[in-house]
Wavefront OBJ file of the C-alpha trace (Angstrom):
o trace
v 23.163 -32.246 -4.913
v 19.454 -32.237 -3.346
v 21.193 -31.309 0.573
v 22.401 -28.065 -1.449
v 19.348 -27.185 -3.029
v 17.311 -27.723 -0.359
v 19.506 -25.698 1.407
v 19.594 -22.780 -1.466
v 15.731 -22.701 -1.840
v 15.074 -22.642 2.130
v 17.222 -19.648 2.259
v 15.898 -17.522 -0.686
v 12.336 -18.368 0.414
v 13.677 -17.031 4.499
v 15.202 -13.756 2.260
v 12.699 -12.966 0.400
v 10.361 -13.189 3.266
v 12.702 -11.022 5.128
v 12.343 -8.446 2.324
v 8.966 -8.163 2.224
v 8.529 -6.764 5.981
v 8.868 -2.928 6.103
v 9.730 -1.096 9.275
v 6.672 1.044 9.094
v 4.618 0.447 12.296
v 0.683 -0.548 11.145
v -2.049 0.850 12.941
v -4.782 -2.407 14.229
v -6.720 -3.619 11.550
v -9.910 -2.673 12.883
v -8.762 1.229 12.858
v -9.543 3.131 9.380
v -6.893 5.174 8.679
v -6.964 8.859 7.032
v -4.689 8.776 3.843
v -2.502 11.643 2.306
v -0.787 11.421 -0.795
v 1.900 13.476 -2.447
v 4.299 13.283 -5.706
v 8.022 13.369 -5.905
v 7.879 16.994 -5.255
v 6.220 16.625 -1.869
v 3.027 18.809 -3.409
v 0.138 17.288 -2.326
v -0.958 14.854 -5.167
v -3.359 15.656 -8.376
v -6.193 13.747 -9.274
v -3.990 12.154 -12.034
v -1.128 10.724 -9.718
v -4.248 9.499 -7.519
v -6.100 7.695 -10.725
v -2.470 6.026 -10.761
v -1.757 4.772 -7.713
v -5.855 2.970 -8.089
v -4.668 1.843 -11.267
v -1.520 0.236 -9.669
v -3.395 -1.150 -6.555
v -5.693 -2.744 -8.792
v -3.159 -4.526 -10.474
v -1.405 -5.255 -7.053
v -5.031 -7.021 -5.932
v -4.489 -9.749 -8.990
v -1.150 -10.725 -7.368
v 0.405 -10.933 -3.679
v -2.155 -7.752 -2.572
v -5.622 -9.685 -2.590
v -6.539 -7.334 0.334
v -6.429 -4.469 -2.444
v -9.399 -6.368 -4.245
v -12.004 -4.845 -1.948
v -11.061 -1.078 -2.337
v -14.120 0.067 -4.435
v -12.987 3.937 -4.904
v -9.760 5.712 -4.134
v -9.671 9.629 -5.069
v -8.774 12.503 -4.376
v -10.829 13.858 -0.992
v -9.089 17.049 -0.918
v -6.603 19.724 -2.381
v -4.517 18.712 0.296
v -3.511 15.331 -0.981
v -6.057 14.048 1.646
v -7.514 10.598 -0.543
v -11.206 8.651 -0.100
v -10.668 5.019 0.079
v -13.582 3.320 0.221
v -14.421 -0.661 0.303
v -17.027 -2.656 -1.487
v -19.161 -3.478 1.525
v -18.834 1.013 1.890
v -16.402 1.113 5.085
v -13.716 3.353 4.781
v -10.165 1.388 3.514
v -8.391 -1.062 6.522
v -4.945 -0.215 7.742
v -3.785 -3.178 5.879
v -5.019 -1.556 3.064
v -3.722 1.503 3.485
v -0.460 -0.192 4.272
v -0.325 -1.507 0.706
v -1.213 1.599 -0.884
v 1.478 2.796 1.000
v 4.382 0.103 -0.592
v 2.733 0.515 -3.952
v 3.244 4.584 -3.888
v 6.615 4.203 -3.324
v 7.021 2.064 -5.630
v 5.714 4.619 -7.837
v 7.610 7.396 -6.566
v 4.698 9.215 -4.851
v 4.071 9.102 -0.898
v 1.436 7.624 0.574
v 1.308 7.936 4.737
v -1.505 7.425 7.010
v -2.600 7.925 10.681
v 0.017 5.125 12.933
v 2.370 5.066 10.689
v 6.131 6.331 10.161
v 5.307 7.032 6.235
v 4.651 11.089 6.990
l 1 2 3 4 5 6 7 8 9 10 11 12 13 14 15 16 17 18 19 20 21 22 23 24 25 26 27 28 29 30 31 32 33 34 35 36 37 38 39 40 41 42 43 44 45 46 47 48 49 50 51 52 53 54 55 56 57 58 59 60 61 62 63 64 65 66 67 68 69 70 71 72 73 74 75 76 77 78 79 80 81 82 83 84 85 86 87 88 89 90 91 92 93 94 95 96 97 98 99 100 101 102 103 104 105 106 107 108 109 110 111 112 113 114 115 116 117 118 119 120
């Protein structure tokens, strides 16, 4: 009975690994990304949709997102859907980052894309 659970939990921890690499490409992390959001319409988004994906990355940065924990402010930059994303030591958000914000939007039905990446 162990054999076949060892076997079962080394292949759901292989899958679910599997799962959580996406086939958008990731700029270096030493680039800094500009970030454009827009809702399920493809409008650029409103300051409202932008409070929520912050709200949602914040929550992401208790769990598997630590990364998220050092984004300081993300808002609206422009009319455009163009968004600020701004770190605690006051550099401008890491493509990990903007990566994550990226997941989480979809997540929440909103798009999130970013220079180097196949998101747009």
């Amino acid at each position: 009975m162990k054999p076949i659970m060892m076997t079962v939990v080394l292949s759901l921890v292989a899958a679910l690994g599997a799962m959580g690499q996406t086939g958008a490409r990731v700029a270096p992390p030493t680039a800094q990304p500009t970030l454009k959001c827009a809702g399920p319409n493809g409008r650029a988004c409103t300051s409202q949709r932008v409070h929520d994906l912050a709200a949602a990355a914040q929550m992401a940065s208790k769990g598997s997102r630590a990364s998220l924990g050092a984004i300081k402010t993300l808002s609206l930059a422009s009319s455009d859907g163009t968004l600020k994303c701004v770190q605690t030591n006051g550099q401008r958000c890491t493509a990990e980052q903007a990566q994550s914000l990226y997941e989480i939007g979809r997540a929440i039905n909103m798009t999130v894309s970013f220079d180097g990446s196949d998101s747009k």
